[in-house]
C-alpha positions as CSV (number, residue, x, y, z in Angstrom):
1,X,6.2,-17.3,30.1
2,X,9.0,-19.7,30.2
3,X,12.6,-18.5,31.3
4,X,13.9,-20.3,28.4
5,X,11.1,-18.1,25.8
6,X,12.4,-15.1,27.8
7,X,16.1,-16.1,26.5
8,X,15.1,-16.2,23.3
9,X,13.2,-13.1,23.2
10,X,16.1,-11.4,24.7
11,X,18.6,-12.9,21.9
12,X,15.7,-11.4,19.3
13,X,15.9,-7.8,20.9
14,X,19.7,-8.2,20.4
15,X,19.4,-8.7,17.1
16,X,17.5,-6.2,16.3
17,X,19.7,-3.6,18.1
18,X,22.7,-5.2,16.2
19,X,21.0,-5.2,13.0
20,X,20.8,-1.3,13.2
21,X,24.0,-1.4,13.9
22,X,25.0,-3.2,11.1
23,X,22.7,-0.7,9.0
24,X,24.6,2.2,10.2
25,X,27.5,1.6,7.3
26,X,27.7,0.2,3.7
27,X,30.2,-2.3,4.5
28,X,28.4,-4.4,7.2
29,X,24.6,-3.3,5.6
30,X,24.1,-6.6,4.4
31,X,24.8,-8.5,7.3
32,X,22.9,-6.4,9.8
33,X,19.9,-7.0,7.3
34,X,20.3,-10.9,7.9
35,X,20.7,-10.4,11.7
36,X,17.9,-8.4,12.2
37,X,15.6,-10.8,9.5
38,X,16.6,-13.8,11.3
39,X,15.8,-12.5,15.0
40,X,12.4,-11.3,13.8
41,X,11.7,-14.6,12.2
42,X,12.7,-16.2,15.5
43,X,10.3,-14.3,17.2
44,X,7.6,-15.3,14.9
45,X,8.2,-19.1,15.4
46,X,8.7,-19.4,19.4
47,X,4.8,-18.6,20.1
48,X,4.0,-21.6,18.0
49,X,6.5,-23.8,20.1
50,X,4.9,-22.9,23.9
51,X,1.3,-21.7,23.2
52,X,-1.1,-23.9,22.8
53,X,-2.5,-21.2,19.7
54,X,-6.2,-21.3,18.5
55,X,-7.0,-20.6,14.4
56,X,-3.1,-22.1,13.7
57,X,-4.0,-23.1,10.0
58,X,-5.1,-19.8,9.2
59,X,-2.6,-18.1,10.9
60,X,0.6,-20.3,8.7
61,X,-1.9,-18.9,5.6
62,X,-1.5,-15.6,6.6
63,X,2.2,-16.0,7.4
64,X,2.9,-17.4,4.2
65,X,0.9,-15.1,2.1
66,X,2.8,-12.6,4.1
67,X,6.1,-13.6,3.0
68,X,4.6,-14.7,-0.4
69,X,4.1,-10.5,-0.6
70,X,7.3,-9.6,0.4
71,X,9.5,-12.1,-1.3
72,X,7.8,-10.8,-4.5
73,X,7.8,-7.4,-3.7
74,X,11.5,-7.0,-2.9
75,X,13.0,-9.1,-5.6
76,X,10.7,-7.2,-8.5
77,X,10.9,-3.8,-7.0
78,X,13.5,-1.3,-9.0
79,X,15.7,0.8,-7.1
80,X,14.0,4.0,-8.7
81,X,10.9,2.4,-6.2
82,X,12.6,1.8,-3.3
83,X,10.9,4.9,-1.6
84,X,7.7,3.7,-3.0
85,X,7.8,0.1,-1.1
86,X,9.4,1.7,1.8
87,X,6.1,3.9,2.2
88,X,4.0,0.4,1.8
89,X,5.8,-1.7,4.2
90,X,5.6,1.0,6.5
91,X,1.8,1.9,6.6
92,X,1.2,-2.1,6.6
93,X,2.7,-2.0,10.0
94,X,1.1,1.0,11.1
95,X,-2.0,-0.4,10.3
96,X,-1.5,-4.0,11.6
97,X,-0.7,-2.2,15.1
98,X,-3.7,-0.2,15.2
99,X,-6.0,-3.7,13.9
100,X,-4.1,-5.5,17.1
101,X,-4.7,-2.8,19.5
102,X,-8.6,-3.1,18.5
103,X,-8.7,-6.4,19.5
104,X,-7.3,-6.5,22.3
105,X,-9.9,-3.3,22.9
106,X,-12.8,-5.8,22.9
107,X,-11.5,-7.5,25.5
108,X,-10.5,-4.7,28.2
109,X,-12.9,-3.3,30.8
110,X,-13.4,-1.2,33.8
111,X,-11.0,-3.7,35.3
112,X,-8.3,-2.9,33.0
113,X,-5.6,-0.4,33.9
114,X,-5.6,3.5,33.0
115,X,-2.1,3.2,30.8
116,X,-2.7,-0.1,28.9
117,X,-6.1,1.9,27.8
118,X,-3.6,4.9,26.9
119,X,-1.0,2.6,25.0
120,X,-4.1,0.9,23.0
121,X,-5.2,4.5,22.0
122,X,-2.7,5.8,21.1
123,X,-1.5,3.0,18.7
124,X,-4.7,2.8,17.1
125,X,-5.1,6.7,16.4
126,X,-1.0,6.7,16.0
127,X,-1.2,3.8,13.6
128,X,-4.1,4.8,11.4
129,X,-2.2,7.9,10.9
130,X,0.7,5.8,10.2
131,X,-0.8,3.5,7.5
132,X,-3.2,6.5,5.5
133,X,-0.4,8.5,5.6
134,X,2.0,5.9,4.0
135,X,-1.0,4.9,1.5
136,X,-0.7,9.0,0.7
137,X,2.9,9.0,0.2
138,X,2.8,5.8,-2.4
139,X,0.8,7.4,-4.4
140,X,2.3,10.8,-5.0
141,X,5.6,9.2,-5.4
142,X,4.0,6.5,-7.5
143,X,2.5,9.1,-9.5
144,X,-0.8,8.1,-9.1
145,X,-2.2,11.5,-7.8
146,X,-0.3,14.5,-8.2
147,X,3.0,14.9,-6.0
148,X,2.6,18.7,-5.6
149,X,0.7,20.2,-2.1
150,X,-2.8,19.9,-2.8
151,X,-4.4,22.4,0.1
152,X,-8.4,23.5,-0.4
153,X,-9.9,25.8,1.8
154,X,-10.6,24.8,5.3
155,X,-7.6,22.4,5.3
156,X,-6.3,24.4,8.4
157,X,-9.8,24.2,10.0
158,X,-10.5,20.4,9.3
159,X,-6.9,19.4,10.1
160,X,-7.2,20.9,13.9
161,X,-10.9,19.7,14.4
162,X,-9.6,15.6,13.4
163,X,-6.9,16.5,15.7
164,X,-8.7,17.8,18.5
165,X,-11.5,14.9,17.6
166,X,-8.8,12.4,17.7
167,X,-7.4,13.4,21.5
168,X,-11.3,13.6,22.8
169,X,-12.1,10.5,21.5
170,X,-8.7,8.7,22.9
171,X,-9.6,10.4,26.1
172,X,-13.3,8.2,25.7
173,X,-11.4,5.5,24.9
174,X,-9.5,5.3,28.0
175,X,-12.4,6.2,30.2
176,X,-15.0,4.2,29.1
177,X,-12.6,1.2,26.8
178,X,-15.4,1.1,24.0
179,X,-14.9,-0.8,20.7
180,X,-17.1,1.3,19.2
181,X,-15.5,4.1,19.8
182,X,-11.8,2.5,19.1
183,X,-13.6,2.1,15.9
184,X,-14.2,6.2,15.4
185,X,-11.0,7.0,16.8
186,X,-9.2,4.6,13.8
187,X,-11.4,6.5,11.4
188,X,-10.5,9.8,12.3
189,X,-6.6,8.4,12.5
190,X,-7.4,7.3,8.9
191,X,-8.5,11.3,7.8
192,X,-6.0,13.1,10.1
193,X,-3.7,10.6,7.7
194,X,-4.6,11.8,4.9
195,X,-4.8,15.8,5.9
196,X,-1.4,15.6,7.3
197,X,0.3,14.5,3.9
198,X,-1.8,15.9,1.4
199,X,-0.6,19.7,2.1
200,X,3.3,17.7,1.6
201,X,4.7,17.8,-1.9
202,X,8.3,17.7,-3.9
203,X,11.5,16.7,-2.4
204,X,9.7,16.7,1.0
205,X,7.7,13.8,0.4
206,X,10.6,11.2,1.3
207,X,10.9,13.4,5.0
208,X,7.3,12.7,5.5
209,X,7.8,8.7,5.2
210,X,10.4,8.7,7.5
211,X,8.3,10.4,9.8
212,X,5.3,8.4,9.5
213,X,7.9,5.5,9.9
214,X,9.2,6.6,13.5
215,X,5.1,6.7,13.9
216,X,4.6,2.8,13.0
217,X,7.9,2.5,15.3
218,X,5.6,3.7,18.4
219,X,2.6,2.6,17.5
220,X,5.0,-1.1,17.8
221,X,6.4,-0.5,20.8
222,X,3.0,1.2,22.5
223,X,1.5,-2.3,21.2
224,X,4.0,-4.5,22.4
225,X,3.7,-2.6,26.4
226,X,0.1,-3.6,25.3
227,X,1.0,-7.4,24.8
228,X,3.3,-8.2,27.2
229,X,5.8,-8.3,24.3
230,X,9.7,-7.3,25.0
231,X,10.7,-7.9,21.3
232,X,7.8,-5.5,20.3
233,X,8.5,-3.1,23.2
234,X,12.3,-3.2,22.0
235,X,11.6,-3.2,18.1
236,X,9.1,-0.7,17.9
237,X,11.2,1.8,19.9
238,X,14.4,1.4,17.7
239,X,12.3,2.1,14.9
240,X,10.7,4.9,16.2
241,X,14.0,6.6,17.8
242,X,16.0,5.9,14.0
243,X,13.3,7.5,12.2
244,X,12.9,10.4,14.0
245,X,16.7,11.0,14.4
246,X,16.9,10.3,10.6
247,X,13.7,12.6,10.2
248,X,15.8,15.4,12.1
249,X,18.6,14.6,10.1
250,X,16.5,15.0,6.7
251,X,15.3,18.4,7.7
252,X,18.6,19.8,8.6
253,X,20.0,18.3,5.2
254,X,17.4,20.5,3.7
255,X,18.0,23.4,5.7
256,X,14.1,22.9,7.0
257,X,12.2,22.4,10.2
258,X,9.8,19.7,10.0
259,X,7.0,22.3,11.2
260,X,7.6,23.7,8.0
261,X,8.1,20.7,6.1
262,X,4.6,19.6,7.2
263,X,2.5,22.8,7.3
264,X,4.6,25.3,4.9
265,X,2.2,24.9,2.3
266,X,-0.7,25.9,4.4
267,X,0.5,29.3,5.3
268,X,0.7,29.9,1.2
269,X,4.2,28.6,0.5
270,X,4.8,25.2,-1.8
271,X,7.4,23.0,-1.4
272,X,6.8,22.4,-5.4
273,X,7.7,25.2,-8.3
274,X,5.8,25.1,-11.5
275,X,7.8,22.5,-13.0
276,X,7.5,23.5,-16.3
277,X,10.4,23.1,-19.2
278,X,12.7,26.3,-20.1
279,X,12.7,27.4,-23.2
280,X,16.2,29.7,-22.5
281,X,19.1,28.7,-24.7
282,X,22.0,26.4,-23.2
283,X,25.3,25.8,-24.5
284,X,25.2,22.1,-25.6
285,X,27.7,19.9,-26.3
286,X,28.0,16.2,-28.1
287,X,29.7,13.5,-26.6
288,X,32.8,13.7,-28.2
289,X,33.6,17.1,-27.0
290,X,32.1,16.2,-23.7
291,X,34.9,13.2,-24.0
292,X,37.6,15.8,-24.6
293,X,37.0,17.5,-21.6
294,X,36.7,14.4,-19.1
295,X,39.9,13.1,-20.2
296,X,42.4,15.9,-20.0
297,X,41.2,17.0,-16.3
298,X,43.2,16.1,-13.3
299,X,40.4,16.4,-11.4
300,X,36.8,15.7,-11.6
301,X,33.9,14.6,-9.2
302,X,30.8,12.9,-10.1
303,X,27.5,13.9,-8.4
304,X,24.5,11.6,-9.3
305,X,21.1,12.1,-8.6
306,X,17.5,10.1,-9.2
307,X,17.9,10.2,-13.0
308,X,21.1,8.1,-13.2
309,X,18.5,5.4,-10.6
310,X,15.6,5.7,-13.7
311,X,18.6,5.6,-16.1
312,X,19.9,2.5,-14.6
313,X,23.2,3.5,-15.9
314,X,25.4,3.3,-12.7
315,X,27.3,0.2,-14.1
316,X,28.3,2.2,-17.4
317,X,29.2,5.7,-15.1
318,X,31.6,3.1,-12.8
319,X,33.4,2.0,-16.2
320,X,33.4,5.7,-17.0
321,X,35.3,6.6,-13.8
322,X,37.5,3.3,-13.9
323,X,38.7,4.7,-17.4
324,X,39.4,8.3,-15.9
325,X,41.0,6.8,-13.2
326,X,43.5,4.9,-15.1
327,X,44.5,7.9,-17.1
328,X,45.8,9.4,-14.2
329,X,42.7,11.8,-13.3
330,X,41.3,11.9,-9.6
331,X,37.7,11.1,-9.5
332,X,35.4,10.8,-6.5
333,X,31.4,10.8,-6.0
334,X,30.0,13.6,-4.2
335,X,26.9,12.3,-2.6
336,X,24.1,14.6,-1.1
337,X,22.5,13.6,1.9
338,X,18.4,14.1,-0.1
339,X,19.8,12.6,-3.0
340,X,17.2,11.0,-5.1
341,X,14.6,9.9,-3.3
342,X,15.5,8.5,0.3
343,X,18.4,9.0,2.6
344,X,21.3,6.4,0.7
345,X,19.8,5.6,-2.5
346,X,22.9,6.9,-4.1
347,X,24.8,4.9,-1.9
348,X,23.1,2.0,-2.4
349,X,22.5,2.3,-6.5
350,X,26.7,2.8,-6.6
351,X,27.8,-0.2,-4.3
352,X,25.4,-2.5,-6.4
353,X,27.7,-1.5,-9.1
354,X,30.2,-2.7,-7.4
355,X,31.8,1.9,-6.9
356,X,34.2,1.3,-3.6
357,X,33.0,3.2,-0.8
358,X,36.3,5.1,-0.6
359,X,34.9,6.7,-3.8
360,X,32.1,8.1,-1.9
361,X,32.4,11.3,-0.3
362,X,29.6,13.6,1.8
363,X,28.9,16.6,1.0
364,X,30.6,18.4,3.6
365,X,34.1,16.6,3.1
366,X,34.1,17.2,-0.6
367,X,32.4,21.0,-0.7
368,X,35.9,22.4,-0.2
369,X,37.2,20.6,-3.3
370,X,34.9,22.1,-5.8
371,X,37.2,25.4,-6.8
372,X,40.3,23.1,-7.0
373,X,38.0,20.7,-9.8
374,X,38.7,20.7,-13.7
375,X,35.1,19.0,-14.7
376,X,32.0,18.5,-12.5
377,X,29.9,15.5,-14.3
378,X,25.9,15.9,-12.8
379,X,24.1,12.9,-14.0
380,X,20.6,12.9,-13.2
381,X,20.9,15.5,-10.1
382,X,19.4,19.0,-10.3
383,X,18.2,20.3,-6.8
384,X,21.3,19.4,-4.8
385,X,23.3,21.7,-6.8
386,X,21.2,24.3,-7.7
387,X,22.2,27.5,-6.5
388,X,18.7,28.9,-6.0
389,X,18.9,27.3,-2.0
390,X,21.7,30.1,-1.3
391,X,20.3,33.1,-3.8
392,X,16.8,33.2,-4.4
393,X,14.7,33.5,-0.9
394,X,11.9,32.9,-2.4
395,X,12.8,29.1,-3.7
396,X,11.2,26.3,-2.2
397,X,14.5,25.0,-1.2
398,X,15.9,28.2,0.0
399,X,18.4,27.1,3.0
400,X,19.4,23.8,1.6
401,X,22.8,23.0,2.1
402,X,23.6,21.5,-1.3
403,X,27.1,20.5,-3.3
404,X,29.0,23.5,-4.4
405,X,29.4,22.5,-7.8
406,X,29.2,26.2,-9.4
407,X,32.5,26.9,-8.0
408,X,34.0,24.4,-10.2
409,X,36.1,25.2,-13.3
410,X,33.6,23.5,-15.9
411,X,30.3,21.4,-15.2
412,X,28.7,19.2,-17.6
413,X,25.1,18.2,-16.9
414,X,23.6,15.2,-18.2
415,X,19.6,15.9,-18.8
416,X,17.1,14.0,-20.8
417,X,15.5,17.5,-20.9
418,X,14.9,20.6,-19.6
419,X,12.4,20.5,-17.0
420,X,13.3,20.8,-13.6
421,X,14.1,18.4,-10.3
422,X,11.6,17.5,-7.9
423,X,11.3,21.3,-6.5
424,X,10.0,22.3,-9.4
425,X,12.6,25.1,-10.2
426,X,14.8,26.4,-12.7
427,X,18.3,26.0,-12.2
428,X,20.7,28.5,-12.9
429,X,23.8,27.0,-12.8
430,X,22.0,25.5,-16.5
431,X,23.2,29.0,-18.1
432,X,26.1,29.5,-16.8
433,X,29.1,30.1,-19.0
434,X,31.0,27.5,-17.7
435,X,28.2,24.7,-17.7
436,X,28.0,22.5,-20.7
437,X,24.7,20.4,-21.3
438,X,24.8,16.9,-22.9
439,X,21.2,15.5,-23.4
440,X,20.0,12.5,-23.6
441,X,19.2,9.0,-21.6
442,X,21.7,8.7,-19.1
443,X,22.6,5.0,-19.7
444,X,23.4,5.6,-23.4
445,X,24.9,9.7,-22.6
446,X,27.3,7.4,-20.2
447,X,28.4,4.9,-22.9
448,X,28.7,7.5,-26.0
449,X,31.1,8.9,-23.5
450,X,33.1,5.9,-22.7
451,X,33.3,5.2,-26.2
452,X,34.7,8.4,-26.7
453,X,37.3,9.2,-24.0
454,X,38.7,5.0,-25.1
455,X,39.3,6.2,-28.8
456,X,41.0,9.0,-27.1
């Protein structure tokens, strides 16, 4: 390899490392994107300038069909389906790893040596996981299979014999480098996949794709050893080092161990209630009351959740808060580490509605505020600040940390109906005394109020 190709490879890495960086904060998010986009397409190109490549035409198709896919993709997706495309990009690399690291199987032999068999096991079992997994994940949150645990008897039993069927046969592959039995090993990658994430349901789901992403992370980096590739070695181990730190980070959020998280339902727990609708009266309120209460507070924080994403009514809730804000009230938006359905979303959804970051405050700065508030406005979140995670020990969320909004003077939820979050449960804080219920879409809940607090 060239020194000069070595150079470049280097700058790529250093990209990448500043593009996650740049990803670590909202204000330079954008630009660590662009870094880290622009070394990987670097990387791309300089094999096409020093090689002397066999199959090119087909591979500019593929290239282009590629970012055909994901041009597409990203402009059409909504942000309500974010977690959705984040699952598919994901298992697509999973699974492109494990395809590599079969090919380069057929052409290893008793010659080769004992770890670059290892590495090309390992990402072919690591990424089959990786990509069924993902394909699992899509479709609960896509709804196209349920999104509560589904466990049958024997999952226990069939789960250990794929695992202990996928180590023996890595072991064959290392011993005796067989394609054929690369082949098995991918297919029983594919089922342990699928056994790992079905028993996964509720608000865990979006733990489980960051997981499976910090898989796809090794599986790159374990393929790029494989390669000869430093930008693969590098890339792939960021990736899997910020998933599993933001997997970690996830579980604690939830007041969970990932054990748990993955196998809870197995030992007869769910990580999703009944999720049926209450029938138990609520005191409800219409918009102009509702208006009343907004604009005489001094204080009030906001705490929005997946609904206000569905609603698409963040830019109406920011003219909300402007309003409030120039009558004199202080507003902020408490944000929830799980909130809606990946680590950020809220953050995200608000700055493309142009909310200041300063606005923005984590749960554990803005807890202690809560008994010092005049009106808590809930639009679209219901786990987070349900009570049940500090009361009820049988709860699926038991342990959660989540935002103290019952200690607030009044809270006002916003629901399009009754039934419950993700978890599946009924919150209390719904009949409380001091809670006040407005129903109704989000987006037009949000402008009935803003009409209301301006003829104020």
């Amino acid at each position: 390899m060239p020194t000069w190709v070595q150079l470049v490879y280097l700058g790529c890495a250093v990209c990448f490392v500043l593009a996650l960086k740049g990803l670590s904060g909202p204000r330079t998010a954008r630009l660590g994107n662009l870094v880290g986009a622009g070394g990987a397409v670097v990387a791309v190109t300089v094999p096409f300038l020093y090689l002397e490549l066999d199959h090119v035409p087909q591979m500019l198709a593929a290239i282009a069909v590629g970012s055909g896919v994901g041009v597409v993709g990203a402009r059409k997706v909504q942000m309500t389906q974010m977690p959705q495309m984040v699952a598919l990009f994901n298992g697509v690399g999973g699974g492109a790893a494990a395809l590599v690291a079969l090919l380069e199987l057929q052409h290893m032999g008793a010659g080769t040596p004992a770890f670059d068999l290892v590495a090309t096991a390992f990402t072919i079992v690591v990424g089959s996981v990786s990509f069924a997994g993902s394909a699992i994940t899509f479709a609960k949150l896509q709804e196209l299979m349920t999104s509560r645990p589904v466990v049958f008897p024997g999952l226990p039993v069939a789960f250990a014999a794929a695992l202990l069927g996928g180590v023996g046969l890595s072991v064959l592959v290392v011993l005796e480098a067989s394609l054929a039995l690369g082949v098995v090993l991918a297919l029983v990658g594919l089922a342990l996949g699928v056994l790992l994430v079905l028993p996964v349901g509720g608000a865990d789901v979006p733990i489980v794709i960051s997981l499976l992403n910090a898989f796809t992370g090794l599986t790159v980096a374990a393929g790029g050893y494989v390669l000869g590739s430093v930008v693969l070695l590098v890339g792939g181990t960021l990736v899997g080092a910020a998933g599993t730190f933001l997997t970690l980070l996830m579980a604690r959020a939830m007041g969970r161990s990932v054990a748990n998280i993955l196998f809870g339902a197995l030992r007869g727990g769910s990580t999703l209630g009944a999720g049926e609708a209450s029938d138990r009266p609520v005191r409800s309120s219409g918009p102009e009351d509702v208006a009343i209460l907004l604009a005489y507070a001094d204080r009030v924080i906001v705490v929005p959740g997946y609904g206000l994403a569905v609603a698409q009514a963040q830019h109406t809730l920011r003219e909300l808060v402007e309003l409030l804000l120039a009558r004199g009230a202080k507003v902020d938006y408490a944000i929830h580490p799980v909130a809606g359905r990946m680590p950020g979303h809220m953050n995200v959804l608000l700055a493309e509605a142009q909310v200041p970051y300063e606005q923005l405050a984590e749960m554990d700065d803005i807890n202690g505020e809560f008994k010092q508030t005049d009106v808590v406005l809930v639009v679209g979140a219901n786990d987070v600040v349900n009570p049940a995670a500090r009361t009820t020990p049988s709860a699926p969320i038991y342990g959660m940390p989540i935002l103290d909004v019952d200690q607030a003077r009044q809270v006002v939820f916003l629901k399009r109906s009754m039934r419950p979050g993700f978890a599946g449960i009924e919150n209390e804080l719904l009949f409380d005394p001091r809670t006040t219920l407005l129903f109704g879409d989000a987006k037009d809940s949000l402008a009935k109020l803003l009409a209301a607090v301006k003829s104020l």
